[in-house]
N, C-alpha and C positions, 0 to 999 in steps of 0.2 A: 449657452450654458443652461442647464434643467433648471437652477432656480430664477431666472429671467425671465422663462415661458408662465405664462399666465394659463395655467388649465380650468377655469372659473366657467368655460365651457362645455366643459368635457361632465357630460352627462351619465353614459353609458360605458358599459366596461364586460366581457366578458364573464359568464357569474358560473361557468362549468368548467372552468381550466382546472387542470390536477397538476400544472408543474411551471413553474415559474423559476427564471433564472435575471438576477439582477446583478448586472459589472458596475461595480463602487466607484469613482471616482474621487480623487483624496480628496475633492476642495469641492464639488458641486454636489450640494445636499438635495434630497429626492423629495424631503417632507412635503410638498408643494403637490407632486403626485402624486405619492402614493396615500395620502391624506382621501384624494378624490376614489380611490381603487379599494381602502380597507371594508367597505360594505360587501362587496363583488366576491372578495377572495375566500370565502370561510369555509369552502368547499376543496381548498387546495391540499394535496398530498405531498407534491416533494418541492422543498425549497434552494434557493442555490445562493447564494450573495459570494458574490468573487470579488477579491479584494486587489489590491493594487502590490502582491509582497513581491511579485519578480519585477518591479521598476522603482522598488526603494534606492534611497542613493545611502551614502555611507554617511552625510552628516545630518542629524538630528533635526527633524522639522517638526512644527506644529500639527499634531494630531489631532481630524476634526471626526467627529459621529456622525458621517455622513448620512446615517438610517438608521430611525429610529426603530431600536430591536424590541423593545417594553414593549411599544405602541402595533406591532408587527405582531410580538406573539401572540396580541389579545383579539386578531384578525383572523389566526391562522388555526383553531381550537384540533383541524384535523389531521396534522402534518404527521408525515410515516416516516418520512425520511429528510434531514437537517444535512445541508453539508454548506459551512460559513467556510472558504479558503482565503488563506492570507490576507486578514482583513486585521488591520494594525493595532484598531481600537477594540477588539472582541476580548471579553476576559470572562472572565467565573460568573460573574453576575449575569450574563447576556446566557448562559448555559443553564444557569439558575431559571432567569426568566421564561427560558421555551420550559424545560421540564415540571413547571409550575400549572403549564396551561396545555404543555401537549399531550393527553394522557396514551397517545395511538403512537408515541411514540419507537421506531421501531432501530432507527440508524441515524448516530450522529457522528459528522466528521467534522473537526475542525483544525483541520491540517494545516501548519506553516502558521497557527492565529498564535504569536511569541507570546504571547500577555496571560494567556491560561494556564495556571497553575496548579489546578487540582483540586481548588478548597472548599468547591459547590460539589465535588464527584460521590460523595457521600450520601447527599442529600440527592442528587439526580438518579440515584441506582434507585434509594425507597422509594420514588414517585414514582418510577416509569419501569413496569413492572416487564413491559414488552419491549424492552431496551436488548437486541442480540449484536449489536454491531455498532462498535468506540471507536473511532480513527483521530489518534491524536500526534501522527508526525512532525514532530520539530516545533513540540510545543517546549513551554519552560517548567515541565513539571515538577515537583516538589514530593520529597520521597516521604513526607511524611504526613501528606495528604495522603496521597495511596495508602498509606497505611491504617488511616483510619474508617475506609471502606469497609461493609459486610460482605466480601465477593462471593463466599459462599452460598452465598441468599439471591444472589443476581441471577440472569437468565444470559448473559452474556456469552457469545460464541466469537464473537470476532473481534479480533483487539489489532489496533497498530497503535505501539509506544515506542517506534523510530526515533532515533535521534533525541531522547528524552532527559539521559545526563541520572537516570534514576539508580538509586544502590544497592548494593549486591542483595541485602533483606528484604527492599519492599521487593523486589522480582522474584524474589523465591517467597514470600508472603503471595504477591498476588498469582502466580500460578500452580501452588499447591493448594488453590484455595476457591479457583475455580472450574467446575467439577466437568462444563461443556463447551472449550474450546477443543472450538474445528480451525481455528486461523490466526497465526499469532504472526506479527511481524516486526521484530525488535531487534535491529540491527542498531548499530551506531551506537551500541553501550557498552561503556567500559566495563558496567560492574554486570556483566552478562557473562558468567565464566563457569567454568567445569563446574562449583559447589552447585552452582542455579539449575544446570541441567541433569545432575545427579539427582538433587532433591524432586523439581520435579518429575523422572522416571518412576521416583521411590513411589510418591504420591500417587501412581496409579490416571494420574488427570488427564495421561497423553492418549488415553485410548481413542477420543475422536477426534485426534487433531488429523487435516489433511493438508494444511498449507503451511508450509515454514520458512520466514525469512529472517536469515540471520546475516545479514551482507557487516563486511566491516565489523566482525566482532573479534577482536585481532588478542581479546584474553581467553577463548574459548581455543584446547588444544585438540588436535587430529584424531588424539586417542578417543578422546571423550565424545565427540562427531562421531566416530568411528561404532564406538558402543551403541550412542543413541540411534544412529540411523539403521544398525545390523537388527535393531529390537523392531523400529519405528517404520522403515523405508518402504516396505510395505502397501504401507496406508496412505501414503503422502500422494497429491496429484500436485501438488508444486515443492520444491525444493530453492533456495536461493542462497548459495554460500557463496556470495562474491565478493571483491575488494579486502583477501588473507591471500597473503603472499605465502602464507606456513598450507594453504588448500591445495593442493597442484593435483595433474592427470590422477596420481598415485592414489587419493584418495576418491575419486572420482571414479577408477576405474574398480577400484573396490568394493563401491555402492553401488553402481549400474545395476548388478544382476537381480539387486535386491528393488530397484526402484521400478517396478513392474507395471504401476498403476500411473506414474509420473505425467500431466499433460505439461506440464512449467518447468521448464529448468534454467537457473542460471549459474554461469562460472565462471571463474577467474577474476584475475585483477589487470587496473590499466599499467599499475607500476610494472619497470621492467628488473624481469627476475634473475637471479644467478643459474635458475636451469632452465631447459628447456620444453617445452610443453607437447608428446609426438598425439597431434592432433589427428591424423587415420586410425591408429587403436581405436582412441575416443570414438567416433563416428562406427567406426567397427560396431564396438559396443551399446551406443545407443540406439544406432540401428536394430541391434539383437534382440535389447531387452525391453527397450522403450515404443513399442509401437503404438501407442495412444498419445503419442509427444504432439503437443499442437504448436507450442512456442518452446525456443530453445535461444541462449544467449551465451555467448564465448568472447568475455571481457581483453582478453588478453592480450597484449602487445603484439603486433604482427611480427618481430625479429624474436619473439619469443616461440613461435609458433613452428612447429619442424612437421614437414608432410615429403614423400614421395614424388616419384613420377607416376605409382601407383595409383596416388589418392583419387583418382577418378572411381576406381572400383567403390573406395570407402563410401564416396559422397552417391554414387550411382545406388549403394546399396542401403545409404539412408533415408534419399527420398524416394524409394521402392516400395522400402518397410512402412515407416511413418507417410503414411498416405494422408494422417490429419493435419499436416506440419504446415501454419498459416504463416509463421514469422519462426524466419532463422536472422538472429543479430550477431555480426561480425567487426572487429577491427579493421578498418580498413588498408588494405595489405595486397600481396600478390594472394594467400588464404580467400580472402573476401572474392578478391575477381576470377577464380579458379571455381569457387561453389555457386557463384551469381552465371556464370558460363553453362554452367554444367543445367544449372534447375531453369533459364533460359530457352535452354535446348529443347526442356522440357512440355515447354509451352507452362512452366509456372514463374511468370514474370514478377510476380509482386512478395513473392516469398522471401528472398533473404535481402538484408537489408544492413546498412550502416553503422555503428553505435552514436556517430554524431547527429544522426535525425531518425534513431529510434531507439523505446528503451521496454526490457521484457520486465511485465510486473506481476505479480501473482493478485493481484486485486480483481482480476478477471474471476477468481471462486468465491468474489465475497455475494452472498446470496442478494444482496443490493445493487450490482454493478451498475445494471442496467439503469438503477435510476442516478446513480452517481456518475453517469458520464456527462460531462458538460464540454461544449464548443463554444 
């Protein structure tokens, strides 16, 4: 265990690293080490602390601070890019604390960290004036923190408030209120419904948006998708309307002509539906209109899924067009092992693929990707 090891020898330490990734362990604290390393690091750019949130159990244990984050940010004076993931013990203060001291601040993610609430967001917008990019998926946010934000006055372009539980006001407060989002990803909210996407078209604020995930927003109606993406669809290089059972081909093949610039697409739901889905149109169509598609994703029940003896033409004439297409995700099905056959033949073996060991995200456009990818 890390705190057992005696590092009282450990003299020298790399002093030009730009990217450091540390995996948390819930009960072995790192102070020991990284005590000996905070001289070395103060040249470092992107940070990563990966937490332990996809091996929590369901009953209630003792939560330790495995890493001291105070002690960390006053090491750290030049970090550009933050991303704390599922880390149990992260809250407002620890958000507080970088923002205090990082002023090069540029992308903070704290994705899956339950504990963060919002109540430092305030105060982290006026410090960190180079702040373009929030990732706060499956946090516990609090709608009336967000509400006491200046968004107006931020520089912010990229937001993910996934999964966030926030109400129908502050979402229509916070995006008729910030003037430069290119990336919004807010699925999972209830109070995400037609008034929120009315108001914000009104507002004028959608003109650089280019990525949009609304997966599982199950109060938002077809009509009102329908409007927003005849206006918007355009501009967009990702699209994600998945897990609405009320989404189907129908509207999908309505927006294709319009989704011109599209590289991300995702569709469907796993639930199985009362109709049925005729997947060569589809393919027809994004063949036609989508030729700059790099990832595409087809949620849908394989018995939901209705294809030909034809559909070789369909899939021959998608991977014809879309010459960029890196990842096709399928249900696994006769579907799945029909287009896996076909792009085989092809000599493109790695392209389409499973939904159980792969999943299409639009975070590939966040202008950070590159340093937000961790293994």
């Amino acid at each position: 265990a890390m705190q057992l090891h005696d590092f009282s020898e450990m003299q020298a330490f790399p002093t030009k690293l730009r990217y450091m990734c540390v995996c948390l362990s819930e009960v072995i604290f790192m102070e020991g080490f990284m005590r000996k390393i905070y001289n070395f690091i103060n040249g470092l750019e992107v940070l990563h602390l990966l937490g332990t949130y996809e091996k929590c159990e369901e009953e209630e244990e003792e939560i330790y601070e495995v890493i001291n984050v105070h002690k960390l940010k006053s090491a750290t004076p030049n970090l550009r890019v933050i991303n704390l993931y599922g880390i149990n013990f992260v809250d407002d203060s620890h958000i507080d604390a970088f923002s205090s001291n990082c002023i090069q601040l540029e992308c903070l993610a704290v994705n899956y960290c339950n504990k963060v609430t919002g109540s430092t967001l305030k105060t982290l917008m006026q410090r960190s004036k180079r702040l373009t990019c929030l990732l706060m998926n499956g946090t516990s946010l609090k709608s009336e923190y967000l509400l006491q934000v200046e968004w107006d006055k931020c520089a912010l372009q990229e937001l993910d408030i996934t999964a966030t539980d926030l109400s129908t006001e502050a979402l229509v407060d916070l995006l008729v209120r910030i003037p430069t989002l290119r990336f919004l990803s807010a699925g999972q909210n209830n109070g995400f419904n037609d008034s929120v996407l009315k108001a914000w078209m009104e507002s004028g604020n959608t003109k650089p948006l280019v990525a949009l995930n609304l997966d599982s927003s199950d109060n938002l109606s077809d009509e009102a998708l329908l409007k927003f993406l005849t206006r918007h669809g355009s501009q967009l290089h990702a699209l994600v309307l998945s897990g609405m059972t009320h989404i189907t081909d129908q509207l999908w093949m309505s927006v294709l002509p319009i989704l011109t610039n599209a590289r991300i697409l995702v569709m469907g739901t796993t639930e199985r539906l009362s109709v049925n889905i005729h997947v060569d149109q589809l393919m027809d169509a994004i063949a036609s209109y989508c030729s700059k598609l790099e990832r595409l994703e087809l949620k849908w029940d394989p018995e939901n899924l209705r294809f030909s003896d034809k559909s070789q033409k369909a899939i021959d004439l998608l991977r014809v067009k879309c010459l960029k297409l890196r990842c096709m995700v399928l249900s696994d099905g006769r579907y799945y092992e029909t287009v896996k056959a076909n792009f085989e033949r092809a000599d493109r073996t790695t392209v389409v693929r499973t939904t159980t060991c792969c999943q299409v995200s639009a975070y590939h456009l966040l202008s950070n990707y590159n340093d937000l990818v961790f293994n």
